[in-house]
N, C-alpha and C positions, 0 to 999 in steps of 0.2 A: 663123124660121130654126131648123133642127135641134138645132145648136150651142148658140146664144146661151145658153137655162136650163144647158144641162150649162156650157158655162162659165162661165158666174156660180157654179156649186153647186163647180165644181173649184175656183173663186177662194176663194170662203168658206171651203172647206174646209182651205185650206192655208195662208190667215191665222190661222182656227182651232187648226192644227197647230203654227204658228208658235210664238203667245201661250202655248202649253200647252207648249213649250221641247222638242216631238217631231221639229220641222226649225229647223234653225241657219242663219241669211245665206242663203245661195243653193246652199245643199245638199238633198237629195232632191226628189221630185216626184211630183206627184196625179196622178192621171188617171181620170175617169168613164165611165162606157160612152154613151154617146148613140145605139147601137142595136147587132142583135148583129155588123154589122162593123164600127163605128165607132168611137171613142171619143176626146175630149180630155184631152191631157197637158199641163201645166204647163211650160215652159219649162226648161232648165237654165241654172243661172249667171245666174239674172235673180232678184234680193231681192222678196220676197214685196212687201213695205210698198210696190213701186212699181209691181207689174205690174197690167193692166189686163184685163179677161178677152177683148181680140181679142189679147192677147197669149198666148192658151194656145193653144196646136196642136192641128189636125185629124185624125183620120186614118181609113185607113191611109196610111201614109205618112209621117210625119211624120218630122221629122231627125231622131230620137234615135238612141242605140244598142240601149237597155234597152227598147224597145219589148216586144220578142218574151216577155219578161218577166212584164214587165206585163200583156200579153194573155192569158197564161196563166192569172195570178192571177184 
């Protein structure tokens, strides 16, 4: 599946961000590129310590607002 490693590496990466006191509760959000239109994002309002990585988002597409953002970046 396309997905699957990019969201295991978005998962890691934002437990990682977590522990290191760089995201707080269920505030901000990762997101990796998994090709060049693609990319998964992390949830909003979901605490890192429970999410699961079919819990990160697809896209394009995906709910968020901050997407366009992020795809910049």
């Amino acid at each position: 599946m396309l997905y699957e490693s990019v969201r295991q590496e978005a998962l890691k990466t934002t437990v990682e961000l977590y522990r290191k006191g760089l995201l707080h509760l269920t505030s901000g959000n990762v997101s990796a590129r998994a090709s060049a239109e693609h990319a998964a994002v992390t949830p909003s309002g979901v605490a890192c310590e429970g999410m699961r990585p079919e819990d990160i988002h697809r896209g394009p597409g995906w709910p968020r607002s901050g997407w366009s953002l992020q795809a910049i970046v």
